[in-house]
N, C-alpha and C positions, 0 to 999 in steps of 0.2 A: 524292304525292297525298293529301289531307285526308282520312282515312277521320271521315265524316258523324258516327257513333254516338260518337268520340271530343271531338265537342263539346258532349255532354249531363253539363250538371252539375246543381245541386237548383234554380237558377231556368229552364232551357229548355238548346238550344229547343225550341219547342211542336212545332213543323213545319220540315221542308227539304223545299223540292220543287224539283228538277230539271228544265227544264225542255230541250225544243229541237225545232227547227222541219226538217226537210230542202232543203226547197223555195228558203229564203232563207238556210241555214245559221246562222238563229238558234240561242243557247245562254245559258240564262240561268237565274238561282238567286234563289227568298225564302226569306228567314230571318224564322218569324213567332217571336221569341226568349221572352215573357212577357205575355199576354193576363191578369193577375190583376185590373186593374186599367182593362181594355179593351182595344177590337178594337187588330190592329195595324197602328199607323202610322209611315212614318216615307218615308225618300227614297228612289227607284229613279233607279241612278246606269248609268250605260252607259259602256263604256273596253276599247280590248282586253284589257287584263291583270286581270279583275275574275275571282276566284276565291272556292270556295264561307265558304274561313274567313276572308276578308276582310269579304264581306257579311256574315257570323255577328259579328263581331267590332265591326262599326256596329249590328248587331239588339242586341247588349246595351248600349251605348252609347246606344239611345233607350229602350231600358227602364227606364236612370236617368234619362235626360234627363226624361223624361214624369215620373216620380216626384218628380225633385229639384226641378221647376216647381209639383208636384201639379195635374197636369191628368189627366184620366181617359183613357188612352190607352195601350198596347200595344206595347214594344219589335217593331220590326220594320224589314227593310229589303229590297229588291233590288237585281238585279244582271243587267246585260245586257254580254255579251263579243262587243262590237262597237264599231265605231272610228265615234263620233260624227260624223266629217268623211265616212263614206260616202254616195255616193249612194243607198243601198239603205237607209239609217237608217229610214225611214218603214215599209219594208215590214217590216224587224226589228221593230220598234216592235210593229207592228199583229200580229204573230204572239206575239210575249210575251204582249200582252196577251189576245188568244183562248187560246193555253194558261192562262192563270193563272184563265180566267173562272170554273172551282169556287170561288176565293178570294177575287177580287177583285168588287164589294165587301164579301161576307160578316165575310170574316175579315182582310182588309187594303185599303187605300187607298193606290195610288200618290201619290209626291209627286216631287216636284222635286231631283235630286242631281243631282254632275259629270256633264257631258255631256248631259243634259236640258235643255229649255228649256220657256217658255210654252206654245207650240204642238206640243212634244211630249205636254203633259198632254191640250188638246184631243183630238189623234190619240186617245189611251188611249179616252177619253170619247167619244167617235164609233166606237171602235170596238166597245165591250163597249155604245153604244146607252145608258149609264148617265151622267148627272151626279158621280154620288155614285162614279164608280172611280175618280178622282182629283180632287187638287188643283193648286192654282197653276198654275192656267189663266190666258189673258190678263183683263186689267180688263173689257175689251169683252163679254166670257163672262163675268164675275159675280166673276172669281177676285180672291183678295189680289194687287196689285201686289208681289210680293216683290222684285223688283229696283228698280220707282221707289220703292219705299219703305225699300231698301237696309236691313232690317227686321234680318238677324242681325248686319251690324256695325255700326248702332247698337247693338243691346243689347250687344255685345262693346264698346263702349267707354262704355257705360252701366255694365256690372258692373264693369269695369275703373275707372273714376271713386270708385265705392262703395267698392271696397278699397282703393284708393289712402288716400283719406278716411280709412278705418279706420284704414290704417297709418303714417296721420298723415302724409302724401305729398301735398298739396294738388297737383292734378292741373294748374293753370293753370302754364304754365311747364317744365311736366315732361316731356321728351324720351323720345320713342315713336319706336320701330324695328318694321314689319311686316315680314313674310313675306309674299308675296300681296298681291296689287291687284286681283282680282279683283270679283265680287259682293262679297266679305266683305270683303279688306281693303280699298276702296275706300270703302265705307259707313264703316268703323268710322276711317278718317283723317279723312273729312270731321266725323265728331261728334267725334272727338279733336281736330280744330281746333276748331270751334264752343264747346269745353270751355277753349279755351285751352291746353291745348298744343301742342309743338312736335317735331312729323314729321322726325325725323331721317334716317329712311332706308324704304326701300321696297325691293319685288325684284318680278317675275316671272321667267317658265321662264326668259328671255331675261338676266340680270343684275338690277344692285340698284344701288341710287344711293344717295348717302351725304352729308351736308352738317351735319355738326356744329350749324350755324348756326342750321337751319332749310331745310326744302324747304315751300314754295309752294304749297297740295292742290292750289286752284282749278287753277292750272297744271300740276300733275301730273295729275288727273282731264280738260281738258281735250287733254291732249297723248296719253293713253290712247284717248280716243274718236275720236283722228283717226287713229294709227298702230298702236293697239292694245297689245299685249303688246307689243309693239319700242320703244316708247316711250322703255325705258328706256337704249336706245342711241342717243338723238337729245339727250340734254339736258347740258345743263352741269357738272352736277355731278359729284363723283366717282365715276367705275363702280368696281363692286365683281363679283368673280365671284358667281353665284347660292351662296346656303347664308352666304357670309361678313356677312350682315344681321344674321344670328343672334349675332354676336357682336361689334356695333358696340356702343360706350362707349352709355347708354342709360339711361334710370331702368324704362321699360316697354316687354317685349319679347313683340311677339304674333304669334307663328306664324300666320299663317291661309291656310294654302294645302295642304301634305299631311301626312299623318301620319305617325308615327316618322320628324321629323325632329331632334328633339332624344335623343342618345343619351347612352351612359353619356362616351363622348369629348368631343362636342358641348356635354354641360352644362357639364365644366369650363371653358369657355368664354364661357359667358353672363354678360354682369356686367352685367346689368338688375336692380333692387331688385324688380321683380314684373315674371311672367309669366304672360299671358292666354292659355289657349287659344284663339285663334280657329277652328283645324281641329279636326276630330274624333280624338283617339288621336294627337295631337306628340310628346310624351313616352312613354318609356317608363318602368316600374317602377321598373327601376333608376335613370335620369335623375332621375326626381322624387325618391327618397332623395338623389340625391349634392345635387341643387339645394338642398333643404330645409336638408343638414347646411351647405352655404355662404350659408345664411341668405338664397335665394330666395326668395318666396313664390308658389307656383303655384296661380293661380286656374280648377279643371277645365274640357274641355270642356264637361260636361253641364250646367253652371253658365252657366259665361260666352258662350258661344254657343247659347246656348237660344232666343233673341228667334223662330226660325224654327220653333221649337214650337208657340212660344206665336200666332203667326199662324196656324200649320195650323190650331191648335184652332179659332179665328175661322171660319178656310174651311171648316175640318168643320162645322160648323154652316149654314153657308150654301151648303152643296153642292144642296141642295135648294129653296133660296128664293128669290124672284124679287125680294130685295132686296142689292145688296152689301152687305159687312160694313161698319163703321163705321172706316174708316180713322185717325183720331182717336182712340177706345179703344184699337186695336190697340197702335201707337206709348205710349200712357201705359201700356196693361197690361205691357206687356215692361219699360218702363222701374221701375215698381213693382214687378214681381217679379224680375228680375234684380239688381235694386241690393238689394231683401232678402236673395235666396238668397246673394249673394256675402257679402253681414254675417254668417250664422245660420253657413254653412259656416267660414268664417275666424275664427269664434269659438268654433265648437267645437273645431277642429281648435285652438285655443291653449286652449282647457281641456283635455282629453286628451291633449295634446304629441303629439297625429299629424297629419300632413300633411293639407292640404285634401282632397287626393283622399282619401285615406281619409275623414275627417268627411263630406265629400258622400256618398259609397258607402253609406256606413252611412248614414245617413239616409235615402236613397233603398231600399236594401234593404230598412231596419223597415218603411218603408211597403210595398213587393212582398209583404214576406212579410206581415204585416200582412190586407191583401186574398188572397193567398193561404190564409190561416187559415179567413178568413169564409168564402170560397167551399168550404172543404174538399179543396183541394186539394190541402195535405200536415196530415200529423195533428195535432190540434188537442190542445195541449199540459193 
């Protein structure tokens, strides 16, 4: 069991609060991780196996994210330990959200993570009587379409383009292997077609498909929305067991489905010239030194899967307003600043001879601490 106090380092977190319901057997945890810079926001994920140092461990991960975009906004996240496919979801739901009401929306704004959907944001909003307790609401409600606008994997294969570029990788041509078909990886195939490349492989829970040649989006997105996730046990190509995507022949290989799936074992495996985060936390520590020393280049989560930040920020804004946000801005801001942050990060990490992940960190940190200075929050040098 995570003793709570053994997560406090010098940026958070600010707050853990515990939460749970009797009645419904609700049990649920936010992590408000670093407010320097603003209230906190980020995504409440729901799953049976959602534990306090999991959700803490995505709280610091949007405290870069926000940073590394520089948008004004507050590492945060939660967590509800409950099985999305129950019937009792709604009433779980509406009990977190009564508990959390001290915080929510003071000091955090629900968002949209696994096992959430559109109409779970509603529920929040209907329940706490507040617009402004959450985001990523349906369109019909005012909210960012984040799924028709399939918003973070564009930007995952909009950052992915930018580095490529950098690395002198012209992306038309260039053989992309995902993890996930999901929201994320499903958006960011179809803009890795549109860019001209070529989708060599795909996976859900279910297996992974494989076709050196080339796979088909349109056909693959369309073969998803009919059979779903099994899809990938109905098509022609070569089945692959789930996880073995990770290490099909490749130029660009993008996790985007769970985290720590690339390990210290798993990286020597990878023979992609650059890897996208698409999930949050793929790599770990160690992975990312063995990749770098075999001449990978890992482009971080908080970087290249940020496009759904930078949307929230849009929603946060129009939480309140009786106009939708500008669907057309949103798409060119993520595009703008994701293709920069992946240059600035990739470039300093080859001035300093340190790994992306570290250059994004550190950048995002000066900034935290930075706003922590001004506000007085640790002593001012």
């Amino acid at each position: 069991m995570t003793d709570a106090l053994s997560l406090v380092d010098e940026w958070g977190p600010e707050k853990i609060v515990v939460v749970s319901h009797r009645r419904t057997g609700m049990k649920g945890v936010l992590v408000i991780d670093n407010t320097a810079r603003g209230i906190g926001k980020g995504g409440t994920r729901m799953s049976p196996g959602v534990t306090v140092d999991e959700v803490s461990r995505l709280a610091r991960v949007m405290t870069w994210k926000w940073a590394a975009v520089d948008l004004f906004y507050g590492g945060a996240k939660a967590g509800i330990v409950a099985d999305p496919a129950s019937r009792d979801k709604e009433a779980v739901l509406r009990a977190f959200a009564r508990a959390l009401s001290n915080e929510v929306p003071r000091e955090y704004v629900m968002g949209l993570d696994m096992g959430l959907t559109e109409s779970d944001a509603a529920i929040i909003q209907d329940e706490l009587g507040d617009r402004g307790a959450a985001v990523g609401t349906p369109e019909h409600l005012g909210g960012v379409a984040y799924d028709k606008l399939g918003i973070t994997g564009y930007g995952v294969a909009e950052a992915a383009d930018a580095a490529a570029q950098h690395l002198g990788l012209p992306l038309s041509g260039a053989r992309v292997a995902l993890q996930g078909f999901g929201a994320v990886g499903s958006a960011a195939a179809r803009r890795f077609a549109e860019l001209g490349a070529t989708v060599v492989a795909v996976s859900t829970a279910h297996g992974a498909l494989h076709d050196p040649s080339g796979l088909d989006v349109d056909t693959l997105l369309a073969a998803r929305d009919e059979h779903g996730d099994r899809f990938v046990t109905r098509h022609s190509a070569t089945g692959l067991a789930p996880g073995a995507e990770l290490a099909v022949d490749c130029d660009i290989l993008v996790p985007a489905a769970l985290q720590d799936v690339i390990t210290r074992t798993s990286a020597h495996e990878v023979k992609a010239k650059i890897l996208v985060e698409g999930a949050n936390l793929p790599t770990s520590a160690e992975a990312q030194g063995i990749l770098a020393e075999r001449g990978v280049t890992v482009l971080p989560d908080f970087v290249a899967n940020a496009g759904g930040v930078v949307a929230a920020a849009f929603a946060m804004d129009a939480r309140y307003s009786g106009f939708r946000p500008d669907t057309a801005g949103i798409v060119e801001t993520v595009s703008t600043r994701l293709r920069a942050n992946a240059v600035t990060v990739l470039d300093e990490a080859r001035r300093q001879d340190i790994t992306p992940h570290t250059a994004g960190r550190r950048l995002a940190e000066e900034r935290v601490r930075t706003a922590m200075h001004s506000k007085g929050r640790i002593p001012r040098d």
